[in-house]
C-alpha positions as CSV (number, residue, x, y, z in Angstrom):
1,X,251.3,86.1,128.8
2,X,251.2,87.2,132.2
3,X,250.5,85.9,134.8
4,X,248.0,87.1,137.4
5,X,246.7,85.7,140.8
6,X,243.2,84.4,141.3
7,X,242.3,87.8,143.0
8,X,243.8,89.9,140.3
9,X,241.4,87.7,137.6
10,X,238.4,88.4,140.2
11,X,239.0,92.0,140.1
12,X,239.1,92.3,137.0
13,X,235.9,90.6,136.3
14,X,234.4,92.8,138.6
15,X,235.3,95.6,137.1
16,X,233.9,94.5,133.5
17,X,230.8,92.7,134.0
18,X,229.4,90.8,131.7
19,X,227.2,92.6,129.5
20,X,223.4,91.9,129.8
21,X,221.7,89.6,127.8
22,X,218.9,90.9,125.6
23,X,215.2,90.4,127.2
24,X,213.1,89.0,124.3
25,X,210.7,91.2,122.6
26,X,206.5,91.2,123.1
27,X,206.7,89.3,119.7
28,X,209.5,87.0,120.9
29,X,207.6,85.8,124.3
30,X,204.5,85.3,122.3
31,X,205.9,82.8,119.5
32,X,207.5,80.6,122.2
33,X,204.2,80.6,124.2
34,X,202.4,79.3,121.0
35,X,205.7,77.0,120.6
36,X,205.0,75.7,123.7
37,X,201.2,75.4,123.1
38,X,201.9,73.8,119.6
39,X,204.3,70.7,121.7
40,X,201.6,70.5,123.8
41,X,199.5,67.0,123.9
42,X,196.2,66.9,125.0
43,X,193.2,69.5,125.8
44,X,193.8,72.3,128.1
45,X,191.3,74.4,130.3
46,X,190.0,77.6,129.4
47,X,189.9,80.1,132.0
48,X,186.2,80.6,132.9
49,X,184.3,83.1,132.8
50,X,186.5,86.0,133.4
51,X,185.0,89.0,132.0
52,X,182.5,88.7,135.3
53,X,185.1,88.7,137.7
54,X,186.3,92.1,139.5
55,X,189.7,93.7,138.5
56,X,191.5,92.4,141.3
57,X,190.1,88.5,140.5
58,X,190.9,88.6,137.3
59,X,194.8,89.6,138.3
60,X,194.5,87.1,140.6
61,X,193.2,84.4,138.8
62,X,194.6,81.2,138.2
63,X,193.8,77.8,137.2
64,X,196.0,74.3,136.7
65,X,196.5,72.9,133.1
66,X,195.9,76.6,131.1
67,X,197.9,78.0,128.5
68,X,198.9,79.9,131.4
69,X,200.7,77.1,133.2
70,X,202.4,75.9,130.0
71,X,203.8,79.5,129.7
72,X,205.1,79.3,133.0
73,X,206.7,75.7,133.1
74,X,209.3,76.7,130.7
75,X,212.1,77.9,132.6
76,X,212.8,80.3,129.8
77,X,209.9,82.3,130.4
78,X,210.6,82.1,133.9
79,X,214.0,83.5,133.4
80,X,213.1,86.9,131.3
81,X,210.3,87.7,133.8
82,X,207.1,85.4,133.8
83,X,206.1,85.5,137.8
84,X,203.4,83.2,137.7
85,X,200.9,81.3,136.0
86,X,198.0,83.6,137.3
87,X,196.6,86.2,134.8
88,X,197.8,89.0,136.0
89,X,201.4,88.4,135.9
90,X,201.0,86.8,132.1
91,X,199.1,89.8,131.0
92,X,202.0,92.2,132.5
93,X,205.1,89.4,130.8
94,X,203.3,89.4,127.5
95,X,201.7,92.8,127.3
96,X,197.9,91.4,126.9
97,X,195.1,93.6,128.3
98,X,192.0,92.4,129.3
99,X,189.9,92.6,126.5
100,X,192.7,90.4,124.5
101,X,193.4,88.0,127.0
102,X,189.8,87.5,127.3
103,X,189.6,87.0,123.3
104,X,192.3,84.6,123.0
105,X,191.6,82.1,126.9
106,X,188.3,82.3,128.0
107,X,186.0,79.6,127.8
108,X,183.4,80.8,125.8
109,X,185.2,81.1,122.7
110,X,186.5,77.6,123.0
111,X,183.0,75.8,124.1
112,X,185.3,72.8,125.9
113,X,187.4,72.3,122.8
114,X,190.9,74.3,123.7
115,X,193.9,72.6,122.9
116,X,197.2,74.2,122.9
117,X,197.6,74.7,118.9
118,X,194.4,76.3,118.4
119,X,195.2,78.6,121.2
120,X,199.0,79.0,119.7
121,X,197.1,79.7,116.3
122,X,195.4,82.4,118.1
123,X,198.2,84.0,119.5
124,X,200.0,84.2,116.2
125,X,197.1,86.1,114.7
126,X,196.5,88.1,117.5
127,X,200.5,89.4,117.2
128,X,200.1,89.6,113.6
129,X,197.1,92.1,113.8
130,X,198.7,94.1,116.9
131,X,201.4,94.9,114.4
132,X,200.0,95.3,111.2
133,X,198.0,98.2,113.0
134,X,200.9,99.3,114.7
135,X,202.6,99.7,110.9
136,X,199.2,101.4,109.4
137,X,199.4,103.9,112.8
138,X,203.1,104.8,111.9
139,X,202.0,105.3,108.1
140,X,199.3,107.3,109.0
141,X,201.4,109.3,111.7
142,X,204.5,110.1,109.0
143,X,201.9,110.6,106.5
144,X,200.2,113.8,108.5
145,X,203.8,114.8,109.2
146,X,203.6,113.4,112.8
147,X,206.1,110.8,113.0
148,X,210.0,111.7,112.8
């Protein structure tokens, strides 16, 4: 074995860096969002009424005790990229547009009764249809000779 000074060792490592870790997939984010939702005790508040707010106020928006803010506790989430605990940010981290994330947290599809595993519930199907039609899309693509 040889033997190497301190500097020599920090040279090295900086000249191989540690490779990057792996940022999780869409589907990866999602299940520990409804794992996080599913450990959580307790009601949670629905955002309200967003499908009358303005583009900008929906980005913006932002309430305490959502699903939202249970994503953005975990310090996981917070580490691969989740900004905030407004919408737009968790729409951007978990690849949700409007018309979903309006589906599966506003208040009136939850009529004052959201807790976090009937939210987590909903996430799960939601990311179970997204890629069931993404499969049927692929089939239909390679079946017309579109896909490689």
């Amino acid at each position: 074995m040889k033997h190497q000074s301190p500097q020599e060792i920090a040279a090295i490592a900086t000249a191989y860096p540690a490779p990057e870790q792996q940022k999780m997939s869409q589907r990866e984010r999602i299940e520990r969002w409804a794992a996080l939702l599913d450990a959580h005790g307790g009601p949670l508040n629905a955002l309200r009424e967003i499908e009358y707010l303005t583009p900008a106020d929906r980005r913006a928006y932002r309430d305490s005790n959502t699903p939202l803010t249970i994503a953005y506790e975990d310090q996981t989430l917070r580490d691969e990229g989740l900004k905030s605990d407004g919408l737009g940010d968790a729409s951007d981290f978990f690849g949700i547009n409007d018309s979903d994330a309006h589906r599966l947290l506003c208040d009136c599809h939850y009529l004052g009764r959201m807790t976090g595993p009937v939210v987590a519930s909903a996430l799960r199907r939601y990311i179970a249809r997204k890629e069931a039609r993404a499969g049927w899309r692929y089939a239909v693509r390679r079946f017309f000779g579109f896909a490689a």
